[in-house]
C-alpha positions in Angstrom: 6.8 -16.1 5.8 9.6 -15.0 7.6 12.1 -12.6 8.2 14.5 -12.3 5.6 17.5 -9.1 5.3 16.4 -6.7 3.3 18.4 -5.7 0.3 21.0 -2.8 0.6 19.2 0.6 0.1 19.9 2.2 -2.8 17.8 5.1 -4.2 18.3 4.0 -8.2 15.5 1.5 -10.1 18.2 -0.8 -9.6 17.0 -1.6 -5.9 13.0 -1.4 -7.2 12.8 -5.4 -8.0 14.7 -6.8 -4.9 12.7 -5.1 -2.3 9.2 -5.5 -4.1 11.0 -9.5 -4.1 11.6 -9.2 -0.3 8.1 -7.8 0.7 6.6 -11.3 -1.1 9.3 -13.4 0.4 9.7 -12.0 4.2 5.6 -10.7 4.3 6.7 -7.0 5.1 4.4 -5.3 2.7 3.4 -2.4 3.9 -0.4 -3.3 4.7 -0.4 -4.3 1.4 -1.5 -8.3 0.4 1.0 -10.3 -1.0 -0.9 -10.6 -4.0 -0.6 -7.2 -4.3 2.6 -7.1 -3.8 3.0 -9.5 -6.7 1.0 -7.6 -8.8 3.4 -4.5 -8.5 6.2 -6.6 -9.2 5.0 -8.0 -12.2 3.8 -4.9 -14.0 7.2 -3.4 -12.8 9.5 -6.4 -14.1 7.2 -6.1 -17.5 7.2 -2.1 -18.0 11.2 -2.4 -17.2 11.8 -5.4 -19.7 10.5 -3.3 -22.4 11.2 0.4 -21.6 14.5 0.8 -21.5 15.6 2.8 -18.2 18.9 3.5 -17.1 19.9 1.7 -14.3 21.5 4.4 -12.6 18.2 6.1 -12.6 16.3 7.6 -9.3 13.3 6.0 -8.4 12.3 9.2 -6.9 12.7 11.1 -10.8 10.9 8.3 -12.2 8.3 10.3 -14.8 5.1 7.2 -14.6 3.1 9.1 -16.8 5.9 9.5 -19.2 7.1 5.7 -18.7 3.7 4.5 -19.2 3.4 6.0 -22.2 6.4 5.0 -23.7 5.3 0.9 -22.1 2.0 1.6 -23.8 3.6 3.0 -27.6 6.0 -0.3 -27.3 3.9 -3.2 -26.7 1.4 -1.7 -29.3 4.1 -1.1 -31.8 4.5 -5.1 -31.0 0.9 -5.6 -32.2 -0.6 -6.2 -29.1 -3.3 -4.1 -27.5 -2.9 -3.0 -24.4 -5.9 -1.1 -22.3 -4.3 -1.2 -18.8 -2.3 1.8 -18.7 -3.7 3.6 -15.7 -3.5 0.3 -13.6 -0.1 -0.2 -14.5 0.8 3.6 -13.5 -1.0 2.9 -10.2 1.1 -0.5 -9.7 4.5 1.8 -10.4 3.2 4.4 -8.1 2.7 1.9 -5.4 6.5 0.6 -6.1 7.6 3.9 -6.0 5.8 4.3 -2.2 6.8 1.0 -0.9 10.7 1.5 -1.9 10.1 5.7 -0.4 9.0 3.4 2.8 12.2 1.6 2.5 14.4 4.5 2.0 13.2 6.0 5.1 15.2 4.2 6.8 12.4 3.3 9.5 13.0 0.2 11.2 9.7 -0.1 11.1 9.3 0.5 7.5 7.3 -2.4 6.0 4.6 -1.1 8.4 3.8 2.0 6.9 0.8 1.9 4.5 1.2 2.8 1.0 -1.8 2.0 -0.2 -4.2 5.3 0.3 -6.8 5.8 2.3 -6.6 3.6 5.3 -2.6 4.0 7.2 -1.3 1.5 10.3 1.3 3.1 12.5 3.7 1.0 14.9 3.4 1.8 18.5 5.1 -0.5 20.6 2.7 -1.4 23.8 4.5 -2.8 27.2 5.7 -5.9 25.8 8.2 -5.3 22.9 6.7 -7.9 20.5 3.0 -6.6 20.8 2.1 -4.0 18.5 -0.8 -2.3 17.9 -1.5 -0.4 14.3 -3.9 2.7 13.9 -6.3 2.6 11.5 -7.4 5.5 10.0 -10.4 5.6 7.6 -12.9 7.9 6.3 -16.2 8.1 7.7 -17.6 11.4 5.6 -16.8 14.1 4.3 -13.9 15.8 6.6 -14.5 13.3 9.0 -11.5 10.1 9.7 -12.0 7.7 12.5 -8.7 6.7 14.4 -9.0 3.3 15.9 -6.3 1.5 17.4 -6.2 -2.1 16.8 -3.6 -5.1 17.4 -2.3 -6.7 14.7 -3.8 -9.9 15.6 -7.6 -8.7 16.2 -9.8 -11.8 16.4 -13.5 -11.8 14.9 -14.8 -12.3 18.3 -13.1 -8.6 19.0 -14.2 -7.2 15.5 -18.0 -8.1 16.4 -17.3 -6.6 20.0 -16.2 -3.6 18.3 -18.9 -3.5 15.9 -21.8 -4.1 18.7 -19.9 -0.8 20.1 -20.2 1.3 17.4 -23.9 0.1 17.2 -24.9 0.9 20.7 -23.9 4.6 19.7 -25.9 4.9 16.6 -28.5 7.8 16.4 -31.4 6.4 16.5 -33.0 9.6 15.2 -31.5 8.2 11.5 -32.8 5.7 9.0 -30.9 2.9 7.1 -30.1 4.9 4.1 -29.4 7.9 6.4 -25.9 9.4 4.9 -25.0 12.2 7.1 -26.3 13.6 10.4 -29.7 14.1 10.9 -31.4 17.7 10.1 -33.3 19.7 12.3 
C-alpha cells in the first residue's frame, strides 16, 4: 500500500466515494481492515446508485435511517428482496465516521478509530517514524483498559503481554469467574 494524496476535503456526499477509494488504495483506514473498508464502499456506491441524493448534499445531514428506507422501498419495488438494511445503515454510518475523521483536518486522521469499541491514538515516541497506538477496550462493566501498544507488536510481545496479565490473575477466581470475587 502506500501513500497516496488524499482527495480535497469537501463536506458534501460528493467527497464520500473518493476518500472511502483512498483508505483501500493508500491503507489509511482508520483501524479499520481493508476489507472493511471495501465493504463500506460498496454498500455506499450501491445505496447512492439507486437513491437519488443531491450532490451538493452534507454528509453530516445525511438522514441513514431515512436513506435506508428509501434504498430498501427501491430495490424491493425492483422485485428483489432485500434483508440487509441495518448492515447497510451501519456501513453508511461508518462512511459517515471515516469522512468526519477526514474532515478533522488531523494529520493524523486515518488513525483515528471509527469502528466502536476499541480507539488507537497517535503519539509520536522519540523517533518521529515510531508510533505507538492506545488501545482501549472493555474489560466489564464501567471498567476500560488503556494499553499502549506499537503499531508493529510482534506475537512474541503479545504472549509476553499476555503471560503479564496472567501473573496478576486472582487466584481466589474460577475459569467461568465473570466479575470480582465476593466476600
Amino acid at each position: 500500500m502506500t501513500n497516496l494524496p488524499e482527495p480535497a476535503r469537501d463536506a458534501t456526499i460528493a467527497s464520500l466515494t473518493p476518500i472511502l477509494d483512498h483508505m483501500r488504495d493508500s491503507g489509511r483506514t482508520c483501524g479499520l481492515s481493508v476489507e472493511t473498508v471495501n465493504q463500506i464502499a460498496g454498500a455506499w456506491r450501491r445505496v447512492h446508485t439507486v437513491v437519488p441524493i443531491p450532490i451538493a448534499t452534507l454528509v453530516a445531514d445525511l438522514d441513514v435511517d431515512a436513506l435506508i428506507a428509501s434504498f430498501t422501498a427501491a430495490v424491493r419495488g425492483q422485485g428483489k428482496t432485500f434483508r440487509s438494511g441495518s448492515t447497510y445503515a451501519t456501513r453508511i454510518r461508518l462512511a459517515m465516521r471515516a469522512h468526519g475523521a477526514w474532515m478533522s483536518g488531523d494529520p493524523h486522521w486515518y488513525l483515528l478509530s471509527i469502528g466502536g469499541r476499541t480507539a488507537a491514538v497517535r503519539r509520536p515516541l522519540a523517533m518521529p517514524d515510531d508510533r505507538i497506538r492506545t488501545v482501549v477496550t472493555p474489560l466489564r462493566r464501567g471498567l476500560d483498559i488503556r494499553m499502549d501498544l506499537p503499531w508493529d507488536l510482534t506475537t512474541a510481545e503479545a504472549d509476553l503481554l499476555g503471560a503479564l496479565i496472567r501473573n496478576h490473575v486472582d487466584p481466589a477466581t474460577g475459569p467461568n469467574d465473570v466479575g470480582p470475587p465476593t466476600t
